[in-house]
C-alpha positions, -999 to +999 in steps of 0.1 A: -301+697+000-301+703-036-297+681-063-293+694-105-305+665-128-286+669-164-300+646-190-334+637-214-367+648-198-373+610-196-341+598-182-343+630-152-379+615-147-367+583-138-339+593-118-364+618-100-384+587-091-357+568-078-340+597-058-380+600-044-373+563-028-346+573-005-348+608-002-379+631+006-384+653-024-399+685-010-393+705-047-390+697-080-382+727-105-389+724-141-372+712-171-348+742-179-334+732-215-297+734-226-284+760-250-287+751-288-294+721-307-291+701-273-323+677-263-310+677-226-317+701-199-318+698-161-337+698-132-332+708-101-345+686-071-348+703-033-346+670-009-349+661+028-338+636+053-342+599+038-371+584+040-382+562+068-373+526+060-333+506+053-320+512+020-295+490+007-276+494-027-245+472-049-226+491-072-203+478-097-175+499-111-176+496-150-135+509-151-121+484-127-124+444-123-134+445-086-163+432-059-190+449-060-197+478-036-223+474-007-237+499+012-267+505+038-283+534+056-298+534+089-327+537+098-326+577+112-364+579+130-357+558+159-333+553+183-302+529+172-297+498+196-254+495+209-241+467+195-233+438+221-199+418+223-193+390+197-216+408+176-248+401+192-276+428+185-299+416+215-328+407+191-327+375+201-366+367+211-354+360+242-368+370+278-340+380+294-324+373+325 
């Protein structure tokens, strides 16, 4: 996938960092300036699969009085477990029958 970063060098830095906790950043091209008296520019970030460990984010929309948003990725280098009945994941500790 690609991904164009529009901004300051400094605020692209930081969201380069944070994209590089949940996405595998393979490329990073440089800073590529806008026209005129403009101090932002943009990169442009080539990126893989996630990385290898549960992400979770909120979000708040600023526009709107609402709940927050939550959201969470799965874990995508081993096999997902079936969900049980009643919600049970089979985690449990337990021996079996």
């Amino acid at each position: 996938m690609k991904i164009r970063l529009e901004g300051t060098q400094n605020e692209i830095a930081a969201a380069a960092v944070l994209i590089a906790r949940v996405l595998n950043v393979r490329e990073v091209s440089r800073f590529y300036p806008n026209h005129g008296e403009s101090t932002l520019g943009r990169v442009y970030l080539t990126v893989g699969s996630p990385v290898t460990r549960s992400v979770r984010a909120e979000a708040t929309r600023l526009d709107r009085r609402q709940r927050p948003v939550r959201a969470e990725a799965t874990r995508l280098d081993r096999p997902q477990r079936p969900a049980l009945p009643g919600g049970e994941s089979g985690r449990d500790g337990g021996g079996g029958a």
